[in-house]
MIVEX-679902 format. One record per atom (N, C-alpha, C): x, y, z; residue in one letter. Coordinates in steps of 0.1 Angstrom, whole numbers, padded with zeros to 4 digits, always signed. Each point is the difference from the previous one (the first is absolute). Layout:
XYZa;...
//
This chain:
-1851+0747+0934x;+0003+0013-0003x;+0000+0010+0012x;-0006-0002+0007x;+0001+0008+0015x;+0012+0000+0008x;+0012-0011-0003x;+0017-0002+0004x;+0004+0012-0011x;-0006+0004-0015x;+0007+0011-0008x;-0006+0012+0002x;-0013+0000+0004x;-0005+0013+0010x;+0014+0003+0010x;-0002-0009+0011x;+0009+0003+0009x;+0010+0008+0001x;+0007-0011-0008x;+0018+0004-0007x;+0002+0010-0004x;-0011+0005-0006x;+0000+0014-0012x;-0002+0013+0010x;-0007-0004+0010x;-0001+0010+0013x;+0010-0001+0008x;+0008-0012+0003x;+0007+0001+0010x;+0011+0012-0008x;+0004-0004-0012x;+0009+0010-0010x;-0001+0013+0003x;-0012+0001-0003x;-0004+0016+0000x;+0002+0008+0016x;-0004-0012+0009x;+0002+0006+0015x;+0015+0007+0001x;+0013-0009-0005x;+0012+0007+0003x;-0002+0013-0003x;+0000+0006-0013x;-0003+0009-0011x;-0007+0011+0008x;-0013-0006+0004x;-0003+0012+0017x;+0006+0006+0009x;+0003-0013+0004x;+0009+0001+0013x;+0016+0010-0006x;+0003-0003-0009x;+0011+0008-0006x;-0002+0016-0004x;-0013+0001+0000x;-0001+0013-0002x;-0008+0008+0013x;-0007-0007+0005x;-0002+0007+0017x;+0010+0000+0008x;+0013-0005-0003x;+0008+0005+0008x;+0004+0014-0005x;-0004+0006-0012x;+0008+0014-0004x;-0015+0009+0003x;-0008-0005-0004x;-0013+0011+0004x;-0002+0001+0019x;+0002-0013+0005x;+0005+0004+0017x;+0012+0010+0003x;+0007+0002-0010x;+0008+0012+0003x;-0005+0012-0003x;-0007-0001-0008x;-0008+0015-0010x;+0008+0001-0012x;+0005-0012-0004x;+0006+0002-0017x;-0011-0007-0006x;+0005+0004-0014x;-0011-0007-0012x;+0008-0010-0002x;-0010-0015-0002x;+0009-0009-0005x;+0005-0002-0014x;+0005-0006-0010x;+0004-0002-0010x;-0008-0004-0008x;-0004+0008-0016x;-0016-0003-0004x;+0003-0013-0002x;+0012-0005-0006x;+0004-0013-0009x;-0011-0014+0008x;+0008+0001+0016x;-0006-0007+0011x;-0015-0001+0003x;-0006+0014-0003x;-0013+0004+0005x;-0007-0008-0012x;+0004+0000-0010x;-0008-0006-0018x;+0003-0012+0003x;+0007-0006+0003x;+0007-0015+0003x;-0013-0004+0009x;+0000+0005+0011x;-0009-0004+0007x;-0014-0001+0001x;-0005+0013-0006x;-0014+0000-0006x;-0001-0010-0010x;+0009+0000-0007x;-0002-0015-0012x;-0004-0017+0006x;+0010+0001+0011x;+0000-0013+0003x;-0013+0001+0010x;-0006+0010+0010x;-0010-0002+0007x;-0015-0005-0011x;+0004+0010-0013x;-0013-0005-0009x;-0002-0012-0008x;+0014-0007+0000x;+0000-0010-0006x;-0003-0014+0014x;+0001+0004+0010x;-0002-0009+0010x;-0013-0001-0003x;-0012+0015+0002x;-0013+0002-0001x;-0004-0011-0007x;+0003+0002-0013x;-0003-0006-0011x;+0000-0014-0002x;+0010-0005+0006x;+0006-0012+0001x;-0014-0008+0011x;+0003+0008+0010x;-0012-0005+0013x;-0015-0001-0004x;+0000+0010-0012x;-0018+0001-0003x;-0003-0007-0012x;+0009-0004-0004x;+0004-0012-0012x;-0002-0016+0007x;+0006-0001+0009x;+0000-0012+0012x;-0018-0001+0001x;-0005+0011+0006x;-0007-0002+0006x;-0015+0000-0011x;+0006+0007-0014x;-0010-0009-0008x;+0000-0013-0005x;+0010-0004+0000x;+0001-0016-0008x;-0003-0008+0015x;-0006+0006+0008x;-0007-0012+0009x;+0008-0006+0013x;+0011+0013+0002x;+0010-0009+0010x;-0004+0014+0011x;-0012+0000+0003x;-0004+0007+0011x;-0004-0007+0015x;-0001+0008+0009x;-0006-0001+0011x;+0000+0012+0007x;-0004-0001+0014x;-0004+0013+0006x;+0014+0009+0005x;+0010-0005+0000x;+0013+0008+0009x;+0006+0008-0018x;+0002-0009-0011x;+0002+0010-0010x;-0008+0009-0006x;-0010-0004+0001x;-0007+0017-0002x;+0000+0010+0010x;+0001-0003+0013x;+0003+0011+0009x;+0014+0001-0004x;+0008-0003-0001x;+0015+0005+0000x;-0004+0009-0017x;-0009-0005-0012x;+0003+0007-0010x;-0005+0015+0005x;-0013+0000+0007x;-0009+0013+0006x;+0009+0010+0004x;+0012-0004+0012x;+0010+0003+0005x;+0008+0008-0007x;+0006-0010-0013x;+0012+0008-0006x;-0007+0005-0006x;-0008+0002-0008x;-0008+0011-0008x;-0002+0014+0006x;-0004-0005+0018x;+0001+0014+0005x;+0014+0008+0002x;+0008-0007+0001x;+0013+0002-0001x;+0006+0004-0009x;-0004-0007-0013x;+0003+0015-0010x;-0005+0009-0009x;-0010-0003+0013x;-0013+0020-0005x;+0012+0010+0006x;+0005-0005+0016x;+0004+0006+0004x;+0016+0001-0004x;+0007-0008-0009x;+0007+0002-0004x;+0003+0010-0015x;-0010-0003-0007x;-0001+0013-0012x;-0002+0013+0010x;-0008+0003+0009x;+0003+0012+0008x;+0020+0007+0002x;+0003-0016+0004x;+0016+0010+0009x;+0005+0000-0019x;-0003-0007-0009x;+0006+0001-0011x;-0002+0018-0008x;-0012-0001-0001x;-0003+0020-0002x;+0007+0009+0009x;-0001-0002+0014x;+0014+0007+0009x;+0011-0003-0005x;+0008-0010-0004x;+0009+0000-0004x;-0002+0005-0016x;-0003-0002-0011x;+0000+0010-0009x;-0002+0014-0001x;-0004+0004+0007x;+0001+0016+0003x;+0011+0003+0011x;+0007-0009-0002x;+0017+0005+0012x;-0006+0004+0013x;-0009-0009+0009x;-0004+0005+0012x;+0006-0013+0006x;+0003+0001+0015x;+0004-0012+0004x;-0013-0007+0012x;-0005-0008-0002x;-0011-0008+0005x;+0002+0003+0019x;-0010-0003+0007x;-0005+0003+0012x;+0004-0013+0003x;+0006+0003+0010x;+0006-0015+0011x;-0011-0010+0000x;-0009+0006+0003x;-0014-0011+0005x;-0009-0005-0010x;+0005+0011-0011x;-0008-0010-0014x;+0007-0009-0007x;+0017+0001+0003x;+0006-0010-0004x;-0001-0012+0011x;+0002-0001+0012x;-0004-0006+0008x;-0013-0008-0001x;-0011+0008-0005x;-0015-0004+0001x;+0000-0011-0012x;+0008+0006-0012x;+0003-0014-0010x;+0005-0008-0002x;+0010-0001+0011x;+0011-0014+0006x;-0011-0009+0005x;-0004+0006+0009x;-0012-0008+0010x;-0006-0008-0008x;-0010+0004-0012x;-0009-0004-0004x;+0006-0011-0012x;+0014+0002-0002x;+0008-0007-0009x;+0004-0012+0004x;+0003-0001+0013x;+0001-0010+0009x;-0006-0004+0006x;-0017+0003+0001x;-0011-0006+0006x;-0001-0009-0013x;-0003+0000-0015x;-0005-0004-0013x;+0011-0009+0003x;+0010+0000-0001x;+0016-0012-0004x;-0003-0012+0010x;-0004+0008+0014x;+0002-0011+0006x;-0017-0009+0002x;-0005+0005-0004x;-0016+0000-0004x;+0005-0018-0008x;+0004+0005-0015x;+0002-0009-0010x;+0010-0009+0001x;+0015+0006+0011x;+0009-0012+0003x;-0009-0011+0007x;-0010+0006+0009x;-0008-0013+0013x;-0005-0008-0014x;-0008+0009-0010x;-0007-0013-0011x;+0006-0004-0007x;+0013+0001-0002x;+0008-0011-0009x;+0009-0007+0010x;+0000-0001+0014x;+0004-0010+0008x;-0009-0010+0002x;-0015+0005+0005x;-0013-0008+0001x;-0004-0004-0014x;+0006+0004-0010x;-0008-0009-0014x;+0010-0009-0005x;
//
């Protein structure tokens, strides 16, 4: 289940990446894309914390779950800027890439090592 963790995030990463390129300009991105993406980051969650009850744990996927969780504390944040038509701060969208790609590649190393 940690290969459909994965996948379900790698998905959701374009969907990021597709919309930080319009908030790096100071546009809003497209809600359609922004819901798309929140969908698929909570279904990854879910998917990962699902994994890691039925017993297919160890120590790199719960740090990668810790990770993305923090990731989308910080992602419901740029989500309320974006619902109130504000366009997100470079470094908060940045600060949530980071932490999006510390978690991915967190859980890619444990589903190469498992």
């Amino acid at each position: 289940m940690l290969k459909y963790a994965l996948l379900i995030f790698l998905v959701a990463a374009m969907g990021g990446l597709f919309m930080a390129s319009y908030v790096l300009r100071g546009r809003l991105a497209p809600w359609a894309v922004s819901l798309l993406h929140a969908l698929l980051g909570a279904a990854g969650l879910m998917v990962l914390g699902g994994s890691l009850l039925l017993g297919d744990a160890g120590t790199l996927p719960i740090v990668a779950l810790c990770v993305l969780v923090m990731t989308a504390l910080l992602g419901f944040y740029l989500a309320s800027l974006h619902y109130g038509q504000k366009v997100a701060m470079r470094k908060v969208v940045l600060t949530h890439a980071g932490f999006a790609v510390t978690g991915v590649t967190v859980l890619l190393i444990a589903v190469l090592l498992g």
